[in-house]
C-alpha angles and dihedrals in degrees: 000000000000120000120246116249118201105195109205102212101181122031144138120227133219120207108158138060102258099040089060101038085069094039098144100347109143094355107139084219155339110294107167128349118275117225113203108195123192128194090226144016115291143161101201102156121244127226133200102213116143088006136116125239110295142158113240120206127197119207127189110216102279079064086248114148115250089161146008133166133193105235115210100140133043113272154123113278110205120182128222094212140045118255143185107205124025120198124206107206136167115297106258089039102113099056089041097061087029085235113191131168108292096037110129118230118193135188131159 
């Protein structure tokens, strides 16, 4: 069976600290997807505080999905797994590419 692949054609990264401290805080929506990229693994939680409803997606190094959660409240998102991107993606997102763990997601 071969594996799904979701290209991201259009996206904005966050490297540093700041950057992704603020990832969707006080944003009205969604425009395009946010790419927090780490240098290492890692398994920091997430929170939605201040943001509007998103999908958030966890990917290990080979940008392959190991989590992934549909945001509609404030909370605390805590993976299960580490990760080594996390995309931040449209609520509604998820279910509409029928994402599930092992999907690849690529962006340049």
């Amino acid at each position: 069976m071969m594996k799904k692949t979701i290209k991201l054609k259009k996206c904005k990264k966050l490297k540093d600290v700041l950057s992704q401290a603020k990832g969707l805080m006080f944003s009205k929506k969604v425009v395009i997807p946010l790419i927090f990229v780490f240098k290492r693994d890692t398994k920091f939680a997430f929170h939605s505080l201040f943001c509007p409803k998103f999908d958030i997606i966890f990917l290990n190094g080979n940008k392959e999905v190991v989590n992934y959660e549909a945001v509609d409240c404030v909370k605390r998102i805590v993976p299960k797994e580490s990760y080594r991107y996390v995309v931040e993606v449209p609520f509604g997102f998820i279910k509409k590419n029928k994402i599930r763990k092992k999907t690849q997601i690529e962006f340049d």
